[in-house]
C-alpha positions in Angstrom: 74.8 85.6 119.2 76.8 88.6 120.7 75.2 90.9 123.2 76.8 94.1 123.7 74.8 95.3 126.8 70.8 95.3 125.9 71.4 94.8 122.1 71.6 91.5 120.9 73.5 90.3 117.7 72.1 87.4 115.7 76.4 86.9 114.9 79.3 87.5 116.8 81.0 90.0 114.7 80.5 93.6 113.5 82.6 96.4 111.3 84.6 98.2 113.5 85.1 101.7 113.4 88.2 103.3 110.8 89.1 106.6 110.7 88.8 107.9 107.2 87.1 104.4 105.8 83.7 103.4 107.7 81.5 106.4 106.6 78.4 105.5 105.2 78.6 104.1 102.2 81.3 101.4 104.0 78.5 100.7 106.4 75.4 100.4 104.1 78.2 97.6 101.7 78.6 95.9 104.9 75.4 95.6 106.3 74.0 94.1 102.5 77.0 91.5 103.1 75.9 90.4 106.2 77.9 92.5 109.2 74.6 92.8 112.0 76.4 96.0 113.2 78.8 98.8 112.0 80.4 102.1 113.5 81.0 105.1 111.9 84.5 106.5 111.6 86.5 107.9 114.4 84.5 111.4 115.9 86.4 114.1 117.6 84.4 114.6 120.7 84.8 118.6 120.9 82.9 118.4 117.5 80.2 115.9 118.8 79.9 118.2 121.6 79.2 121.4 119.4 75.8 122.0 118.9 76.7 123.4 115.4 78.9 120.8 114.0 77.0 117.6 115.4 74.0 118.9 113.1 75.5 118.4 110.3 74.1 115.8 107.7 78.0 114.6 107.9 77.2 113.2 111.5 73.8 111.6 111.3 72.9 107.9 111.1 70.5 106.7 107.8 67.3 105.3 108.5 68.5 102.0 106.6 71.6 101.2 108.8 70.6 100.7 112.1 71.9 99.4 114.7 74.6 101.5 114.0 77.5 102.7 116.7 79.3 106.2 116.9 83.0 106.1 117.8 83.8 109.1 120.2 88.0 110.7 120.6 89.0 112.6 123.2 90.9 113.2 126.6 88.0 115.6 128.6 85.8 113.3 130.6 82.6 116.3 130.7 83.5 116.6 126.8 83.6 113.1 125.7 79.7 112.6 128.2 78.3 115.9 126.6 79.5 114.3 122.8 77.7 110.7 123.9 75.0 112.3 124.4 74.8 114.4 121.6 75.5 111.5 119.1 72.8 109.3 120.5 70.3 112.4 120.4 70.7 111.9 116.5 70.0 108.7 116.4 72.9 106.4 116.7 72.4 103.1 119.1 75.9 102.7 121.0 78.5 104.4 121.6 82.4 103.8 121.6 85.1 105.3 123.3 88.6 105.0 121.6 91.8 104.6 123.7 93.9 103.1 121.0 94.4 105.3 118.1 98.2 105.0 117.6 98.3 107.9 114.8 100.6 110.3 115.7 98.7 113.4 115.9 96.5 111.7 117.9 99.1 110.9 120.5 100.4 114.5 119.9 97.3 115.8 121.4 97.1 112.8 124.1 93.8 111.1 123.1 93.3 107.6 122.2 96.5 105.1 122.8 98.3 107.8 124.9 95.9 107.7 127.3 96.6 103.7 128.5 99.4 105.8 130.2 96.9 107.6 132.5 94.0 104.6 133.5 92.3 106.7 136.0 91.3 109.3 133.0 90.3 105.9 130.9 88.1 104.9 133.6 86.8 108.4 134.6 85.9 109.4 131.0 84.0 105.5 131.1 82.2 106.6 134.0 80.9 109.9 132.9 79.3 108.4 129.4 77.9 105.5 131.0 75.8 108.1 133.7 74.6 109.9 130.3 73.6 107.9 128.0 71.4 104.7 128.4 72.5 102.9 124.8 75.6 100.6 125.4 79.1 101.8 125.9 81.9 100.0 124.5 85.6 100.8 124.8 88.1 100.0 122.5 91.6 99.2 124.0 95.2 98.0 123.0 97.1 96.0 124.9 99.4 98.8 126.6 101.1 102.0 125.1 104.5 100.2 125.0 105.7 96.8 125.5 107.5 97.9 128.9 105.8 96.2 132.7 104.3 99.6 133.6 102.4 99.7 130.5 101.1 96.1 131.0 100.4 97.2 134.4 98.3 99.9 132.9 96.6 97.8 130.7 95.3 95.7 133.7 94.4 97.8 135.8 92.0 99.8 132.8 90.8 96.2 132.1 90.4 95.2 135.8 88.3 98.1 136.5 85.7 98.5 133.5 85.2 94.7 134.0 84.4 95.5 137.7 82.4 98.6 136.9 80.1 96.1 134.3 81.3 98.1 130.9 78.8 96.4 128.2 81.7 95.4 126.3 85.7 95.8 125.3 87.2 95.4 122.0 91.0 94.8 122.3 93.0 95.0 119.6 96.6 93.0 120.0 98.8 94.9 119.7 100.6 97.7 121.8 100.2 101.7 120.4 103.6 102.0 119.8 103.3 98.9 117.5 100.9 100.6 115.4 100.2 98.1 112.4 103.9 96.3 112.7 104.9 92.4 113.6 101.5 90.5 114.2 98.5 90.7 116.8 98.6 89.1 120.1 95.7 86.9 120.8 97.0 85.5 123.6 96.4 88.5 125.3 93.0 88.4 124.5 92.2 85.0 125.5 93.7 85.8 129.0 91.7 88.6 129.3 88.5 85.9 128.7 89.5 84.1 131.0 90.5 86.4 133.3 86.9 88.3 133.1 84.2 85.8 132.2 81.5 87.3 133.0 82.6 90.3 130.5 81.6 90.6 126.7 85.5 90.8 124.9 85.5 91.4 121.6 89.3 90.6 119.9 90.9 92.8 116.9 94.2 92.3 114.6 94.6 90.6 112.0 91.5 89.3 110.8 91.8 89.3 107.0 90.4 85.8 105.9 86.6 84.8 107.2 88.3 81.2 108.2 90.8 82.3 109.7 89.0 85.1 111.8 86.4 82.2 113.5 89.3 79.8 114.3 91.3 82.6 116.5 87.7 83.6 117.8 87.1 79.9 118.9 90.9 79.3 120.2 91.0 82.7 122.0 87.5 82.3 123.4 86.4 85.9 123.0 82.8 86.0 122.3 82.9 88.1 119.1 85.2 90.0 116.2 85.7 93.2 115.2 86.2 93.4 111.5 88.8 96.7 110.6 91.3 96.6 108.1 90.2 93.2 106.8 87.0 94.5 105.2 88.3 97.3 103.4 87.7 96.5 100.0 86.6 92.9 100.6 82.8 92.9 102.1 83.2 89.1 100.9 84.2 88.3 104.6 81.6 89.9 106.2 79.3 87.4 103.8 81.6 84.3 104.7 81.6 84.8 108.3 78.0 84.9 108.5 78.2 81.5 106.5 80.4 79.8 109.1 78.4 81.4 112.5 75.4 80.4 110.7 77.0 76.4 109.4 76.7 76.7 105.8 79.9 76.4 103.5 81.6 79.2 102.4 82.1 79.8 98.8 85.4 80.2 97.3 86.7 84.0 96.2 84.2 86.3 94.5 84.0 86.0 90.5 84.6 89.1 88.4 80.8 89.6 88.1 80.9 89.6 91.9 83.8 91.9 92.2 82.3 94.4 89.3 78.9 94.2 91.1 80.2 95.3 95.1 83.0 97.8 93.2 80.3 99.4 91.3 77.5 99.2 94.1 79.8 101.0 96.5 81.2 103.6 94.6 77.4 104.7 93.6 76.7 105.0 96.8 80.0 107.5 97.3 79.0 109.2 94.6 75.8 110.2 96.4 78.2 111.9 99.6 81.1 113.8 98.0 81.3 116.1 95.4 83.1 114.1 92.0 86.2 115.0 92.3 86.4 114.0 95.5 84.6 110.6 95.5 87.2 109.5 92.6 89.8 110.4 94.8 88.4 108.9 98.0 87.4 105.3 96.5 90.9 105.4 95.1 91.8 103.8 98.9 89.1 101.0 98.7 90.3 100.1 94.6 93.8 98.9 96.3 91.5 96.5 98.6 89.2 95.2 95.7 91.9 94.4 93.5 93.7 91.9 95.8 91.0 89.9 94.5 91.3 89.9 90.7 93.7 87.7 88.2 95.8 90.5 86.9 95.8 92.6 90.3 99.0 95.2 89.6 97.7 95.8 86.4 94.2 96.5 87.5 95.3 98.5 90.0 97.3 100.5 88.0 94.3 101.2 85.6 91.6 101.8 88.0 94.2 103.9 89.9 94.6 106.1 86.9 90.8 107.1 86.4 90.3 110.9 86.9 86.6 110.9 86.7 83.8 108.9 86.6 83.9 108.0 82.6 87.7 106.8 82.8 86.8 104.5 85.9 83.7 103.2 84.9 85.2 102.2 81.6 88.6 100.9 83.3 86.4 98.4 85.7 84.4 97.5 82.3 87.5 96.5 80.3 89.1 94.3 83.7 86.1 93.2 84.9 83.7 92.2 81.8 
């Protein structure tokens, strides 16, 4: 069980929030194999905040998916409180506040990793959600901007004082900003972080590609729960198997054809139903990569499905690869 303030998950893991990925028909795959929670993609809070944008189909939780969390960006403090509260006035059930985007533009505009330079912001912008909203409040950290002793220093001093100020939970990805996606995670880090705050809910990040894998690091780092990013893009099959192993049954080997064809097929429909065709051809295109990893003849798969510039020419590609 993970419990993230007063909600309680029946596993310790969840799909964390991707920018550009975790919209809804991401979250709807991942709750059918097996993930208890999900977040949507990362929100801009100035839109949140904007009375005209946040209503919006775009923005509002489905009926079927909750407990769902909203993933909040910015640098104001008053901004990112008035977008909390505006995203949990629609209907989602936690909120999380992102302070490690490494994307460029994002650190052009100094929101999300830039601000582990300036922890007093971090922890002022923590403050003012948690006085407006009751749901839980999360915040999502790297382990410093850089890999210099000031920005460790940072990073302690932001961890120090959200542990002390009893935030609900922190998922800590291990790696520094500047790292972006490069060299591998750090979950040493994280376990110090455990054991340095017991008493706080730490949920680790990085890495996590293989359901095995992703409950041995959990268990050796101590963290009491996973966030699933980059790992269940195009493979919902480890949302299934981690279930298996919290849950001690055995985990089935990789997912047949038929079980490929069936989740490919079941997620683009549900695409289909948000974007116009020509755009949900070209959006899946990024999840196809993902799914193929998984099939015999992967390059050549790739390339096919790849090539589809409608609905027909995909539809008929994943019937010729995939029975």
């Amino acid at each position: 069980m993970l419990k993230l303030g007063q909600l309680s998950l029946d596993v310790p893991f969840f799909q964390a929030a991707m920018s550009g990925y975790s919209d809804y028909a991401m979250r709807k795959l991942a709750k059918v194999y097996g993930a208890p929670l999900t977040f949507t993609g990362v929100i801009l809070a100035k839109s949140a905040a904007n009375s005209k944008v946040i209503g919006r189909t775009l923005f509002k939780p489905y009926d079927d998916e909750h407990p769902v969390g909203a993933q909040i960006l910015g640098d104001r403090p008053q901004v990112m409180a008035e977008a909390a509260k505006a995203l949990v006035g629609i209907g989602y059930d936690l909120i999380d506040l992102n302070f490690a985007c490494p994307a460029p533009k994002v650190l052009r505009h100094q929101r999300g990793g830039f601000l582990l330079k300036e922890p007093q912001t971090i922890i002022e912008i923590y403050r003012r959600v948690r006085d407006d909203v009751s749901c839980p409040v999360l915040v999502k950290l790297r382990t410093g901007f850089d890999n210099t002793p000031e920005s460790s220093d940072n990073f302690w001093k932001v961890v120090s004082q959200l542990c002390a100020d009893g935030v609900d939970g922190l998922i800590i990805h291990g790696r520094n900003v500047k790292q972006k996606f490069t060299g591998s995670a750090d979950w040493n880090i994280l376990a110090e972080v455990k054991h340095r705050f017991p008493q706080t809910t730490i949920i680790g990040s990085g890495d996590l590609f293989d359901a095995t894998r992703a409950a041995e690091v959990m268990k050796t780092s101590k963290v009491d729960g996973i966030a699933l990013a980059r790992g269940a893009v195009g493979n919902p099959w480890i949302l299934r198997n981690l279930r298996f192993i919290f849950e001690g049954k055995s985990v089935p080997g990789p997912p047949s054809l038929g079980e490929q064809k069936q989740a490919i097929l079941q997620h683009f429909k549900m695409i289909e139903q948000l974007y116009l065709p020509k755009k949900a051809i070209k959006y899946f295109r990024k999840f196809i990569i993902g799914y193929c990893n998984f099939h015999p003849s992967r390059k050549k798969t790739q390339k096919a499905l790849l090539a589809a510039a409608d609905k027909n020419q995909l539809l008929a590609a994943i019937d010729v690869w995939y029975g």
